[in-house]
C-alpha positions as CSV (number, residue, x, y, z in Angstrom):
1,X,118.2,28.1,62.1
2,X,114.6,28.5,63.9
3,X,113.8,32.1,64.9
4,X,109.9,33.5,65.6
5,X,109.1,36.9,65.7
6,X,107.4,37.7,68.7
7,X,103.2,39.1,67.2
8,X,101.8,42.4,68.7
9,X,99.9,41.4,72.1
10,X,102.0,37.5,72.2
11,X,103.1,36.5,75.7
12,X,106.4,35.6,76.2
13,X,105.1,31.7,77.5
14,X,103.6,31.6,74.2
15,X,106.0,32.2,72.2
16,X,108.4,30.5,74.2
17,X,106.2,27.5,73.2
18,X,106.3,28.3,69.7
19,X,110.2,28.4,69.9
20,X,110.2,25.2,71.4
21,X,107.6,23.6,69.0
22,X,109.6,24.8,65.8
23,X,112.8,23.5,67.6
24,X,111.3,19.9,68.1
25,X,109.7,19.6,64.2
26,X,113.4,20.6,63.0
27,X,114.8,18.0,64.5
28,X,117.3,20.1,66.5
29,X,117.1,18.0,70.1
30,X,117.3,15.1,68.4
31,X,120.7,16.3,66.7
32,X,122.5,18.0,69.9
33,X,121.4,14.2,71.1
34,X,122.8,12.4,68.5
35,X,126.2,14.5,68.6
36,X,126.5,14.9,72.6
37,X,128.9,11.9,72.7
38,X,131.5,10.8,69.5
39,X,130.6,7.8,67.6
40,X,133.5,5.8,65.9
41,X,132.4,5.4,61.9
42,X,132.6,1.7,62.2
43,X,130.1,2.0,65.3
44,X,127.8,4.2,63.2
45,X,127.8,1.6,60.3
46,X,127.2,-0.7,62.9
47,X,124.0,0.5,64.0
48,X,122.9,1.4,61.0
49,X,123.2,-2.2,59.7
50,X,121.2,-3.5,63.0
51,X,118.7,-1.4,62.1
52,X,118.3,-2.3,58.9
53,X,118.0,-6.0,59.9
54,X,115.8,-5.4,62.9
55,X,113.1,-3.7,59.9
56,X,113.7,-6.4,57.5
57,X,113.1,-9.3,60.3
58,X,109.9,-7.4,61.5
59,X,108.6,-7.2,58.0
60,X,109.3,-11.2,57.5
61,X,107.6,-11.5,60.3
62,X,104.5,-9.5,59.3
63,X,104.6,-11.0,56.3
64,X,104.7,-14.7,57.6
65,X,101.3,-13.7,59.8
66,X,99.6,-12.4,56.5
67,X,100.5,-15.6,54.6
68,X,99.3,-17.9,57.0
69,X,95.5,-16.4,57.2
């Protein structure tokens, strides 16, 4: 849970910003993102799995350039 405490003298648009700077480094947008709409498990291991080979082909393929100079 993110929470400030508002400093003697502190606008309220700053920390405003703060609040929202904490939110974004806890990851809490991306989460109310991620969970806005359900995902079936099998669709979740789904895109976890093209993700995984999406990395693994872009490493082959960094790996391919290295070898070849």
């Amino acid at each position: 849970m993110v929470g400030i405490i508002i400093k003697e003298g502190e606008s309220i648009e700053a920390a405003l910003r703060r609040f929202k700077r904490d939110c974004a480094n806890a990851g809490i947008l991306s989460e109310i993102k991620k969970r806005e709409h359900y995902e079936k498990p099998s669709l979740v291991r789904k895109k976890a799995i093209d993700t995984a080979k999406r990395k693994r082909d872009k490493k082959k393929r960094i790996f391919a350039k290295k070898e070849r100079a």
